[in-house]
C-alpha positions, 0 to 999 in steps of 0.5 A: 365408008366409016360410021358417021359420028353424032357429035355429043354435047355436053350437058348442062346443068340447066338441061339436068335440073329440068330433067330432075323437075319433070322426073319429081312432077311425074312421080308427084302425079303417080303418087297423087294418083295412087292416093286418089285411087286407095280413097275410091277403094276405102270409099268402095268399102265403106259402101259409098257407091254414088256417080262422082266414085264411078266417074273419078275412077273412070278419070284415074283409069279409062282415061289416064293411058292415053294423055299426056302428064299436063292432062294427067294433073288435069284429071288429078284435079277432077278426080279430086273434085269429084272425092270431094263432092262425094264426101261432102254428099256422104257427110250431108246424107249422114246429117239428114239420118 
């Protein structure tokens, strides 16, 4: 009996755009990531340890394997949510001096 043949479709240019999309939205989310952890590490530095560094960085890390990129974008959000508390915390506790 010969081999079955799965019959091939042509692609169209629809399908390879929205291929190229999602292929730019998931490097735009990997470099959105590595942005948000070199600010942890630069904040780590500078001596700023404070629960929103330690809960962006357990969003960027424990929970990032396991979810899908819509839920990736979604601790993106968070994570920089929470950098930005931190800093305006920092930038107020500098004031108060």
């Amino acid at each position: 009996m010969p081999a079955r043949q799965i019959p091939s479709y042509p692609r169209t240019g629809a399908h390879r755009a929205r291929r190229q999309t999602s292929r730019q939205k998931i490097n735009s989310i990997l470099s959105r990531r590595e942005r948000l952890v070199g600010e942890l590490a630069l904040l780590r530095q500078q001596g700023a340890a404070s629960k929103f560094i330690d809960n962006a960085q357990q969003l960027l890390t424990r929970w990032w394997s396991g979810t899908t990129w819509d839920a990736r974008e979604e601790l993106l959000k968070s994570a920089d949510w929470l950098l930005r508390l931190e800093k305006r915390h920092g930038s107020q506790t500098e004031r108060s001096s």
